[in-house]
C-alpha positions as CSV (number, residue, x, y, z in Angstrom):
1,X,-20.7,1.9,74.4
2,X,-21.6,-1.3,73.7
3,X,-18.8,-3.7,75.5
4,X,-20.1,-5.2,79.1
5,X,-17.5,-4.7,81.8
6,X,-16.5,-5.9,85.0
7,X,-17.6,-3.6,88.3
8,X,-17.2,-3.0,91.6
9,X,-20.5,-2.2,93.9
10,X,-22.0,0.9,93.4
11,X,-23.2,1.5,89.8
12,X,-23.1,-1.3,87.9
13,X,-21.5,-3.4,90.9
14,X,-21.3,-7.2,91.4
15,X,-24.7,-6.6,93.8
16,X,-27.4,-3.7,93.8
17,X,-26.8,-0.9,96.5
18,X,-29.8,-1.2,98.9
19,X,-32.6,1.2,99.5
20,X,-31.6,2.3,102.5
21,X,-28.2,3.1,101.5
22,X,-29.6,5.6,98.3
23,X,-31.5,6.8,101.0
24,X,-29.3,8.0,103.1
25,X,-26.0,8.8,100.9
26,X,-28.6,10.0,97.9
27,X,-30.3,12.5,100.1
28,X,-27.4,13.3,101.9
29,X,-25.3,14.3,98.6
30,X,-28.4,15.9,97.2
31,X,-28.7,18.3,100.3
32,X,-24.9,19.1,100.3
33,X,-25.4,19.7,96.5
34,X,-28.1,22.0,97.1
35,X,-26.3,24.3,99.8
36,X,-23.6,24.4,97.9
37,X,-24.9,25.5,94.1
38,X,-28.5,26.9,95.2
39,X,-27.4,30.9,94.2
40,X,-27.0,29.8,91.0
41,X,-30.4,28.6,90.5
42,X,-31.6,31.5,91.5
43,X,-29.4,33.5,89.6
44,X,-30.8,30.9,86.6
45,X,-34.1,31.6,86.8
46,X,-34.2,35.2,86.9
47,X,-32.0,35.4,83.7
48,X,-34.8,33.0,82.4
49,X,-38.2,35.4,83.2
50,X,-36.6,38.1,81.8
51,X,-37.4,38.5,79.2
52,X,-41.3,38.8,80.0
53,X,-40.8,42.1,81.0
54,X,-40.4,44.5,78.5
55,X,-38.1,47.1,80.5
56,X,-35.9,43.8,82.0
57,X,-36.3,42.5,78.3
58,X,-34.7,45.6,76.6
59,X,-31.5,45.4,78.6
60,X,-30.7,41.9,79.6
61,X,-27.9,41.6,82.3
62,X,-25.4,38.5,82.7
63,X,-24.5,36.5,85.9
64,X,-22.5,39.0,87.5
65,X,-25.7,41.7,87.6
66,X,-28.0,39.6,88.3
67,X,-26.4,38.6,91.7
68,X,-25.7,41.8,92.5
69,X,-29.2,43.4,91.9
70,X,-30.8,40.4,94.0
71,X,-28.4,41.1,97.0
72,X,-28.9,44.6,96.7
73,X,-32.5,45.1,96.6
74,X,-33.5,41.5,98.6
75,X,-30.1,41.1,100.4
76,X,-27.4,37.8,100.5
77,X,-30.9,36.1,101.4
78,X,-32.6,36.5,98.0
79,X,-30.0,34.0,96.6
80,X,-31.7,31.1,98.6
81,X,-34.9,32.3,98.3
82,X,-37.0,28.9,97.5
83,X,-34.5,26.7,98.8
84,X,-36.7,25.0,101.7
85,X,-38.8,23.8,98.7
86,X,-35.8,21.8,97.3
87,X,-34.5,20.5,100.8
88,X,-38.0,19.4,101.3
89,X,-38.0,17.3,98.4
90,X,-34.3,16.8,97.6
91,X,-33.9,13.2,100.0
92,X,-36.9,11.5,98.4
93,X,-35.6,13.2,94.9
94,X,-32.5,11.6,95.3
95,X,-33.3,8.5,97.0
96,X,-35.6,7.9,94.2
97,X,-33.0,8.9,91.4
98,X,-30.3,6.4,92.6
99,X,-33.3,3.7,93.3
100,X,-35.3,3.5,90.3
101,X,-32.2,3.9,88.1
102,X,-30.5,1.0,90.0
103,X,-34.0,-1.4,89.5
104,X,-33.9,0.0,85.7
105,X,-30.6,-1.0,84.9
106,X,-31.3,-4.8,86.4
107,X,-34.2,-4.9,84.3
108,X,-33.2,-4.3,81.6
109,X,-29.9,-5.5,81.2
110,X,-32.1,-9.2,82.3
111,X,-34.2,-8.3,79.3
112,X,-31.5,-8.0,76.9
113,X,-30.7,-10.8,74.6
114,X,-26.8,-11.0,76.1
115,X,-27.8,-10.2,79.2
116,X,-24.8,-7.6,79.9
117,X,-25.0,-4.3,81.0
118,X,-24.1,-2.2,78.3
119,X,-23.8,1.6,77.7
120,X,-27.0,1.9,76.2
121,X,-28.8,0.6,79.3
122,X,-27.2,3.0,81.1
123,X,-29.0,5.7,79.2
124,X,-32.3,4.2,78.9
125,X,-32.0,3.4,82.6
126,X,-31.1,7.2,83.3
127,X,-33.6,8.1,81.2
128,X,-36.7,6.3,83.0
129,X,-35.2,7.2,86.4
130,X,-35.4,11.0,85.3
131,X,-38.6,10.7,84.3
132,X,-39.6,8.8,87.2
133,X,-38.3,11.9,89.7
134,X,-39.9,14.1,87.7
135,X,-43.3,12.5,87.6
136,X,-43.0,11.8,91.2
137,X,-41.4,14.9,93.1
138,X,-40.0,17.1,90.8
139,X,-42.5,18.9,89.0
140,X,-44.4,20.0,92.1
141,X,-41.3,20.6,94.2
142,X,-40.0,23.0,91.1
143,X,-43.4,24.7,90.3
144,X,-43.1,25.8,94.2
145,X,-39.4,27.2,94.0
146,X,-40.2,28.6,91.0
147,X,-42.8,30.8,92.1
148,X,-40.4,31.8,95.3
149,X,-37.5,32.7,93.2
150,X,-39.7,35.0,91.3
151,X,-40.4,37.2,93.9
152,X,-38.8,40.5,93.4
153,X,-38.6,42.0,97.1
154,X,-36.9,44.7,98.8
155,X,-35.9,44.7,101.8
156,X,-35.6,48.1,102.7
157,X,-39.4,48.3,101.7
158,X,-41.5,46.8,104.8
159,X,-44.7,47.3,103.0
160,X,-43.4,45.4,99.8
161,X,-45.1,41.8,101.1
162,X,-44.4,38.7,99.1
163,X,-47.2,36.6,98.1
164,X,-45.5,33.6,99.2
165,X,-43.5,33.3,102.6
166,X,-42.1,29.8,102.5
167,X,-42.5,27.1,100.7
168,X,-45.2,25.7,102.9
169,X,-47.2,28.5,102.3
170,X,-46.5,28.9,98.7
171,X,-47.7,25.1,98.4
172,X,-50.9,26.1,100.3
173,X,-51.6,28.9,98.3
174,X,-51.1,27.9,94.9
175,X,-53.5,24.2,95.7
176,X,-56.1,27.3,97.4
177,X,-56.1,29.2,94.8
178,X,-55.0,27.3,91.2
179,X,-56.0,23.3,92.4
180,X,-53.7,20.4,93.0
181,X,-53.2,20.2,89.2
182,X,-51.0,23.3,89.5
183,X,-48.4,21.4,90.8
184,X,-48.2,19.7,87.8
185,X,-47.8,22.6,85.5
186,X,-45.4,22.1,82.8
187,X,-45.0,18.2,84.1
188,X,-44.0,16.7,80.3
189,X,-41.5,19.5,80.3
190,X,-39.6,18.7,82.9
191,X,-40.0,15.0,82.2
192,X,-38.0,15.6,79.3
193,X,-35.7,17.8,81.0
194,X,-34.9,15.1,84.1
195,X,-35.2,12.4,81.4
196,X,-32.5,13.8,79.2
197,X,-30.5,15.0,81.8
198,X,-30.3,11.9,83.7
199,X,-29.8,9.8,80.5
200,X,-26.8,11.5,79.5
201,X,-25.7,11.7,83.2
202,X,-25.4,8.8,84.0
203,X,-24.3,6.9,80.9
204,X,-21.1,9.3,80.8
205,X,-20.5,8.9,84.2
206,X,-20.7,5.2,84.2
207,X,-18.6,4.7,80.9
208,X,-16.2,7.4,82.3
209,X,-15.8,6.1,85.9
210,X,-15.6,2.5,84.0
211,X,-12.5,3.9,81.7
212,X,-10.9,5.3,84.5
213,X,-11.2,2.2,86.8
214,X,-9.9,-0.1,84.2
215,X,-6.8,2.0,83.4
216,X,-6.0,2.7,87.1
217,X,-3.3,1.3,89.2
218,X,-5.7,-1.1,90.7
219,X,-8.2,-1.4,89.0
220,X,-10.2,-3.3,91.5
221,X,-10.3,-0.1,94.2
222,X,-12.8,2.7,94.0
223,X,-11.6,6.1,92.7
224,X,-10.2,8.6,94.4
225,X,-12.8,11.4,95.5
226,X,-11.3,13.8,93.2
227,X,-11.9,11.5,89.8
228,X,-14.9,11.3,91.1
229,X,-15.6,14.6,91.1
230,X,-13.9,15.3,88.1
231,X,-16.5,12.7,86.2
232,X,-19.2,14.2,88.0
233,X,-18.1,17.4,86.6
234,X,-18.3,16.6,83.0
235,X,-21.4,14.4,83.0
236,X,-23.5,17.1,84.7
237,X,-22.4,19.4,81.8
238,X,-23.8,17.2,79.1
239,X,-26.9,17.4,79.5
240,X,-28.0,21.4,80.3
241,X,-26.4,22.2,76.9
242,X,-29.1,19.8,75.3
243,X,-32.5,20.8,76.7
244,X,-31.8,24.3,78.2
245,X,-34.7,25.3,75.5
246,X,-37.1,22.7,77.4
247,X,-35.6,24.2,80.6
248,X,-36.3,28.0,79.9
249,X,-39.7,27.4,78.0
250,X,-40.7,25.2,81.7
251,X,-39.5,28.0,84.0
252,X,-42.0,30.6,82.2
253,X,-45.0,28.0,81.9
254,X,-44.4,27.6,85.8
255,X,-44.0,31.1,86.5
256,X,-47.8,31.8,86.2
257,X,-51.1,29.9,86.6
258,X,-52.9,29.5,83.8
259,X,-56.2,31.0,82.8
260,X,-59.5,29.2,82.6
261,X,-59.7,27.6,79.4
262,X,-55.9,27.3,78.7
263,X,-54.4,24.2,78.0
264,X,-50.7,23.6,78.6
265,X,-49.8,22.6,75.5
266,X,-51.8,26.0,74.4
267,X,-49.4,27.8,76.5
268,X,-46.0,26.0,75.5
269,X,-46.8,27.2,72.4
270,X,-47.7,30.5,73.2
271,X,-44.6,31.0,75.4
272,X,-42.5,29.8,72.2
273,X,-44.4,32.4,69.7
274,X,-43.5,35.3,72.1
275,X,-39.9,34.2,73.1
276,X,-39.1,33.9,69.2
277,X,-41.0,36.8,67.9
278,X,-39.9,39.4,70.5
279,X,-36.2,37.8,71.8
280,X,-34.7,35.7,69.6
281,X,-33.4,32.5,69.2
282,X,-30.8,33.4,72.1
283,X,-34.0,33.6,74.9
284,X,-34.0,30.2,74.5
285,X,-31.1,29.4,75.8
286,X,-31.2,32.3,78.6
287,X,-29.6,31.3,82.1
288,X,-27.6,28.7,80.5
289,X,-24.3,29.9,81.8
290,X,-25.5,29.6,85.6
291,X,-27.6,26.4,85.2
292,X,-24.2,24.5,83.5
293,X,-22.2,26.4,86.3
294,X,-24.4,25.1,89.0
295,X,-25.8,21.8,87.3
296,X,-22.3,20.6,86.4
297,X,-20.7,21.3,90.0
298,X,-23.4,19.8,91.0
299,X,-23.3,16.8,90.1
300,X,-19.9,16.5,90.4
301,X,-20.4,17.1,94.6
302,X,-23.6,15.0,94.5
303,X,-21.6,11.8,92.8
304,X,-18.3,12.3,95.4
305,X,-20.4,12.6,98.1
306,X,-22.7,9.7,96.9
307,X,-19.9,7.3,96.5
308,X,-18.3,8.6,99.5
309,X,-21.4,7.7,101.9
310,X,-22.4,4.4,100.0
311,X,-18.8,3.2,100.6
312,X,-18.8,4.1,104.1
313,X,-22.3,2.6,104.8
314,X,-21.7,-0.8,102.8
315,X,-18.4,-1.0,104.2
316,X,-19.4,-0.6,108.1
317,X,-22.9,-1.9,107.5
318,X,-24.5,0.6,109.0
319,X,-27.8,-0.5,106.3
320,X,-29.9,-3.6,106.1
321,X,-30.9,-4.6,102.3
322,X,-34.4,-3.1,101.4
């Protein structure tokens, strides 16, 4: 972890990748990402608010019926329901995510007394990049899909009329009816969650793309698309496993505005109480099979098509340095 290597461009390469360029191939691989691995959030989520309803609570149902109730009663729809919040936010998301991690790593590997770039920069650069998404669109972007995906409709009922219609007008309701401060419900939660997950994101991907490229055939080319899926694959796994309790405790605190007089960390810990008292130590970890199924894909499509892009935009110069 601690051994300073040689790079190509990119992460950790001979010269920083330019705003424009995350721009562009970090909101273009977060859009594809979302498409792709969306249902599973979904699915995620409603495996997560479960348990707050006694009947739902009493007879808890896996991936497989959980899919198949939302397309029954809401139709193939329901899967995606929330999604325009996350495509919304998803460019600056990942823009920012590749950006600030990229200005964190310089700085600190300048600060460090040997002045390489080492393995634990990596993490404490993916660390204060998740924590700067989070802070900065996250939280609000999440608190909006959140409140989408946990609409229960049917469609064969035309009097059954969500609360929310689209994202725009879940946003307008929620700052109408709760304040702009609702946006930021549960925001140290998810700074840990983006925090963590980036952290151990991208330090395994870096020291794993790193391993690969120096035991390659040429060493000095990029990797093929499908090692860099394959790293993708089993960075985005490392981290779900580690805070899904952060994760699961966030989604409820998001799922409904708080009363006057209640404090978040009053509610945290009231959420906690009632998971543990009347669930288990398992509701913790609720929704964890679809969040590592879509996380982990995800990333792994987010990194291919990152690299892919930057390499194509840097290579053609199709960006001007920011």
């Amino acid at each position: 972890m601690q051994t300073s290597t040689k790079r190509t461009s990119g992460y950790g390469g001979k010269r920083p990748t330019s705003v424009a360029t995350n721009l562009i191939a970090g909101g273009g691989a977060g859009m594809i990402e979302a498409l792709v691995c969306y249902p599973l959030d979904t699915i995620k989520v409603r495996m997560q608010l479960s348990g707050q309803t006694p009947a739902l609570s009493a007879q808890r149902k896996g991936i497989a019926r959980t899919a198949i109730d939302i397309v029954r009663t809401e139709a193939l729809l329901g899967l995606y329901r929330g999604l325009g919040a996350v495509l919304t936010g998803i460019v600056p998301k990942m823009a920012l995510r590749f950006t600030s991690y990229e200005w964190y790593r310089q700085m600190l590997t300048n600060q460090s007394p040997t002045g390489k770039l080492t393995g634990s920069v990596n993490f404490l650069a993916g660390l204060a990049a998740g924590v700067t998404e989070a802070v900065a669109v996250v939280c609000p972007m999440e608190v909006v899909k959140i409140r989408l995906q946990a609409q229960r409709l049917s469609m064969s009922n035309p009097l059954d009329i969500p609360k929310y219609r689209n994202a725009a007008h879940a946003l307008a309701v929620i700052i109408r009816e709760e304040g702009f401060g609702a946006l930021y419900c549960g925001i140290t939660l998810t700074a840990l969650r983006q925090g963590t997950n980036q952290a151990a994101n991208f330090a395994a991907y870096t020291e794993l793309k790193d391993y690969l490229q120096k035991h390659s055939a040429e060493p000095t080319q990029p990797l093929s698309s499908w090692k860099t899926s394959l790293i993708g694959l089993v960075s985005g796994a490392v981290g779900p496993f580690t805070n899904a309790p952060i994760d699961t405790i966030k989604t409820r605190l998001q799922r409904t505005p708080a009363q006057t007089g209640e404090s978040t960390l009053g509610r945290t810990l009231a959420i906690s109480r009632q998971m543990w008292r009347q669930e288990g130590l398992g509701a913790f970890w609720m929704g964890i099979t679809p969040r590592v199924m879509r996380v982990a894909p995800g990333q792994a499509v987010t990194f291919t098509v990152y690299e892919y892009l930057r390499k194509r935009l840097e290579t053609t110069g199709e960006t001007l340095p920011l």
